[in-house]
N, C-alpha and C positions, 0 to 999 in steps of 0.2 A: 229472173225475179218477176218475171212477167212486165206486163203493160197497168199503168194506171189509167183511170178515163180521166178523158180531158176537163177541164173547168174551164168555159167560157165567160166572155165578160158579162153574157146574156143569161150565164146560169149565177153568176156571183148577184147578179141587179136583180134577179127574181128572189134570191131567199134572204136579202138584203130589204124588203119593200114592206115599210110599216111593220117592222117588229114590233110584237104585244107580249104581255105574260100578264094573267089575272091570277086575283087572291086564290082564289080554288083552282089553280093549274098549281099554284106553290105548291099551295099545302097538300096538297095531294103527293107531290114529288116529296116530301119533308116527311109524310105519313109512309111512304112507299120502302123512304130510307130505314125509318124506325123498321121498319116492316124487315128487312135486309138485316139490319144489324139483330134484332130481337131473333133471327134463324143463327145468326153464329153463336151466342150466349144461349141461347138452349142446347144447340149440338155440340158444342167444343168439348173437347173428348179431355175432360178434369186428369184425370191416372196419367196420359202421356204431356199435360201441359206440365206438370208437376214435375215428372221426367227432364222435363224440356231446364224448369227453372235450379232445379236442386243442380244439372250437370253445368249453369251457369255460375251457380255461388260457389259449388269447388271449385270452376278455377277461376274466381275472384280473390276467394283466398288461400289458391295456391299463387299468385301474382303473376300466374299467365295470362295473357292478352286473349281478349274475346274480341273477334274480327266480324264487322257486318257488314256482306256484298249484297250486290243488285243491280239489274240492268234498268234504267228508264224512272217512273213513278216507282217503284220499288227498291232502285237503288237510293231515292229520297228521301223516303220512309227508313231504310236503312241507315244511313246518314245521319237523320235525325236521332233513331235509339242510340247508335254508337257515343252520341255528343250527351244522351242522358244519362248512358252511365259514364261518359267520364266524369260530368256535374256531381255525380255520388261518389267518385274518388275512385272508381272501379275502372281497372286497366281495359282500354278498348279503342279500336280504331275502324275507320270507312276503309274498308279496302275494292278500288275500283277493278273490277274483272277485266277491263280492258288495260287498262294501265298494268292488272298485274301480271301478264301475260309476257310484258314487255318490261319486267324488273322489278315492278312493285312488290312482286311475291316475295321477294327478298327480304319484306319486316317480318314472317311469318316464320316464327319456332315450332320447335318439336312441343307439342301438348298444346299449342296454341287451341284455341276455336272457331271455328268457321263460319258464323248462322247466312244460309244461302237464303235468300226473301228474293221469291218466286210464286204470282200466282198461279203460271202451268203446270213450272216445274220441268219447261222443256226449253228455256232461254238456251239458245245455241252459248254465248258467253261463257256462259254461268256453268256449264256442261262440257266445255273447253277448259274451264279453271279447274274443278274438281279431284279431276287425277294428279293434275300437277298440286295443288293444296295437299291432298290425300298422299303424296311423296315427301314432301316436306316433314311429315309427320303429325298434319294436324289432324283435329278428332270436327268432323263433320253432321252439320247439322240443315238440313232441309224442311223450310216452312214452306207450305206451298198450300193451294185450296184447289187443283185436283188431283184425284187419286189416280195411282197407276201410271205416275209420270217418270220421264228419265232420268229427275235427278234424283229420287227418290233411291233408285239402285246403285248410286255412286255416293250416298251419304252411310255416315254410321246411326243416323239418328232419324226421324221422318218424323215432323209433326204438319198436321192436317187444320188449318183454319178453315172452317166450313162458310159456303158462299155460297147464297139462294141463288142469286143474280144481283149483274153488277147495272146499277139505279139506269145509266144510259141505256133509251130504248132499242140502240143496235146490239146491248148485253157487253158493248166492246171499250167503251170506255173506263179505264180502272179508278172508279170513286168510290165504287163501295169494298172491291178487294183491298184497295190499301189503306179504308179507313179501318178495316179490320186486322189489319198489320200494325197498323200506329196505335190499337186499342189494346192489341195482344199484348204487345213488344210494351210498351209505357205500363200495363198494369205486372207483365215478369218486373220490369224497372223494380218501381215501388215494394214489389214483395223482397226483392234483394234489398234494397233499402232496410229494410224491418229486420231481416236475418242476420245483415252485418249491424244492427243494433248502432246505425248514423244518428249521431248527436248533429242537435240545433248549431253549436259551435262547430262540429266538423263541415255540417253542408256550410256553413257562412262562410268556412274559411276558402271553398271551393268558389266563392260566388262574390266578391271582397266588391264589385263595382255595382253598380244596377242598383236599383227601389229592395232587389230579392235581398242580395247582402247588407246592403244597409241598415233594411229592417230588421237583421237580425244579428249586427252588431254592433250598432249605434246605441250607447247608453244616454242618457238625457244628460249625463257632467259633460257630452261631447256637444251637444249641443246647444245647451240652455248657454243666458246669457249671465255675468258676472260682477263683482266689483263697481268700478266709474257706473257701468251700463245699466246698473237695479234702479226703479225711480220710486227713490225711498222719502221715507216722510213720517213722522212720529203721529201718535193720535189727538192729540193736545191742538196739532197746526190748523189753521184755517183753511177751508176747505179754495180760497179766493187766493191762497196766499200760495198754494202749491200747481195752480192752473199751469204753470210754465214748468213742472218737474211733470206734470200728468203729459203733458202733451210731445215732451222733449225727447224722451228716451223711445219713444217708437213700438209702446208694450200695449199702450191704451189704457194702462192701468196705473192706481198708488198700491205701493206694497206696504203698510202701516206697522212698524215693529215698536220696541217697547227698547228699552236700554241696552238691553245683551242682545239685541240684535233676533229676537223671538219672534214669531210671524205672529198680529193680532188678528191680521185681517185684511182686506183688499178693496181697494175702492175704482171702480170703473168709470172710461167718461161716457156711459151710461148711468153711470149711478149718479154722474154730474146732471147731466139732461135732464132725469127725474127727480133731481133734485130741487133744479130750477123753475121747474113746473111746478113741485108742490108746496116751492117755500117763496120763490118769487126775490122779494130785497132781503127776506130775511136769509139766504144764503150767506151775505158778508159777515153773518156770527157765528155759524155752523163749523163746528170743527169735521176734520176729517174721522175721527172719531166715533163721532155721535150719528154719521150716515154711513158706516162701511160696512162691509159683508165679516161677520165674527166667523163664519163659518166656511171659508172657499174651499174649493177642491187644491189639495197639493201632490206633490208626488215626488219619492226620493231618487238622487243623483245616480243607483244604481240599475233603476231601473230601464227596461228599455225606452227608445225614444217612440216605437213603434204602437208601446201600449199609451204612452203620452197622449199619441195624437185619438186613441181608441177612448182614454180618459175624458177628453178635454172634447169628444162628439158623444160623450153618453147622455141620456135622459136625466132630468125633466128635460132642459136644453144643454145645449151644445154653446161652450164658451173658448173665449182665445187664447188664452193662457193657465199656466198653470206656475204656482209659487215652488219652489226646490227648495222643502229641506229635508234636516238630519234628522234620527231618530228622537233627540229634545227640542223640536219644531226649530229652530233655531237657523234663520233663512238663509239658501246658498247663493239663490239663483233663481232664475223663470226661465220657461221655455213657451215661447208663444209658438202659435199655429204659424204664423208665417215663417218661423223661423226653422219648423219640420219641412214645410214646402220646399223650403229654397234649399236644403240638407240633401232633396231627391226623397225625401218618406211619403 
């Protein structure tokens, strides 16, 4: 394997002494990357990525397993794709070339698929795994960014990610090959996405924890608040008379209904502030009534809670709540801002 040179303490203290980076060292590395990545999307060879994705969606929906190896930062980036498409519902798994050497090959059927993410294409691992994959009966597939490599002759399939250079000035570090592996691989994702025609409910039911799922199956009847908890109040009441229902229920607001329980209108303790500003003692004769908003934003129990909070931050301004009701205004519920927060939205 040869000899590595040595690292002294006196070489570690010298490249160690007053580290700097300025604005224009960045940006120039940030320009250089664009620069990198704008050579792969000009040359990616369209005919064979097409190849690449179409032999990915038969067998997604023949319900074979699509298997992604890699040695190092490319078995990471492989890692990653395999965990997007199982988020899409599509059968897939990490399969390590070292571990499968030693049994793991064992998950691997006949028809399975293989994608080998390599940017030589000459990973001794990787080139080790192949014939034994290729035995088993799977259908082989080598992404690599150079040409003329050895795994290239042990695949059924060869696609080519084009690579000007990789951003580290010894050419040797892989940040710009495997941001173009996580570019490639995540934009196939997406197009399989589109071809198996994934519904909003299907990716949510994939993703049931996290802000992702939430947001996309959280209805506002799941989370608005109810019954005891409305801080309700007729319009007729005095505006002095309801300070302890305004302040109690935790909404910041009065909800004002009429007999059948119909939403008139909303009163804020801002609308109390300004109230007191501009009426001074004459406050203690004001109804809640005669200072509410006849006009609030509302929104019904089926919708999602996700557009609630997108409702309740739109223009002119951005307010806390919103009233729940049914399609005869007829009040169910509120959903404040705090109460999407604390949900995880």
């Amino acid at each position: 394997m040869g000899s590595l040179p040595q690292i002294t303490a006196d070489t570690q203290h010298h490249h160690h002494q007053n580290p700097q980076i300025n604005e224009q060292t960045l940006t120039n590395l940030f320009k250089s990357q664009q620069t990198h990545l704008n050579f792969f999307f000009n040359n990616l060879n369209f005919p064979q990525t097409l190849k690449f994705t179409q032999t990915l969606l038969a067998a997604s929906l023949s319900g074979t397993t699509i298997l992604f190896t890699g040695v190092g930062k490319s078995g990471f980036v492989a890692n990653k794709l395999s965990q997007t498409l199982i988020s899409l519902g599509i059968r897939s798994a990490f399969l390590s070339p070292v571990d499968a050497l030693h049994g793991d090959i064992g998950i691997l059927g006949c028809d399975d698929v293989v994608v080998f993410l390599s940017k030589s294409g000459n990973t001794e691992e990787l080139i080790r795994l192949a014939p034994c994959a290729k035995a088993k009966g799977a259908y082989l597939i080598a992404v690599t960014s150079v040409e003329n490599n050895s795994l290239m002759g042990l695949c059924d399939m060869n696609v080519n990610l084009p690579l000007e250079r990789e951003l580290c000035p010894f050419g040797l570090a892989p940040v710009t090959s495997t941001a173009i592996q996580m570019v490639f691989g995540d934009t196939v994702a997406i197009a399989l996405m589109g071809a198996r025609n994934l519904t909003r409910e299907e990716y949510a039911a994939n993703h049931p924890a996290g802000r992702i799922g939430k947001s996309l199956i959280f209805k506002v009847k799941d989370v608005m608040k109810s019954g005891e908890e409305l801080p309700l109040c007729r319009e007729g009441d005095l505006i002095m008379d309801q300070l302890f229902e305004l302040t109690s229920k935790g909404c910041g607001c009065l909800l004002v209904i009429d007999e059948s329980h119909h939403l008139i209108g909303t009163f804020t303790d801002g609308d109390l502030r300004r109230t007191l500003k501009a009426s001074g003692e004459g406050i203690f004769k004001l109804s809640v009534g005669e200072m509410c908003n006849r006009n609030p934003r509302t929104i019904g129990p089926e919708s999602m809670a996700v557009d609630a909070m997108q409702k309740m931050e739109s223009p002119p301004s951005p307010v806390q709540f919103l009233p729940v009701v049914n399609e005869a205004n007829v009040l169910i519920g509120i959903v404040t801002l705090h109460g999407l927060v604390s949900a995880g939205l």
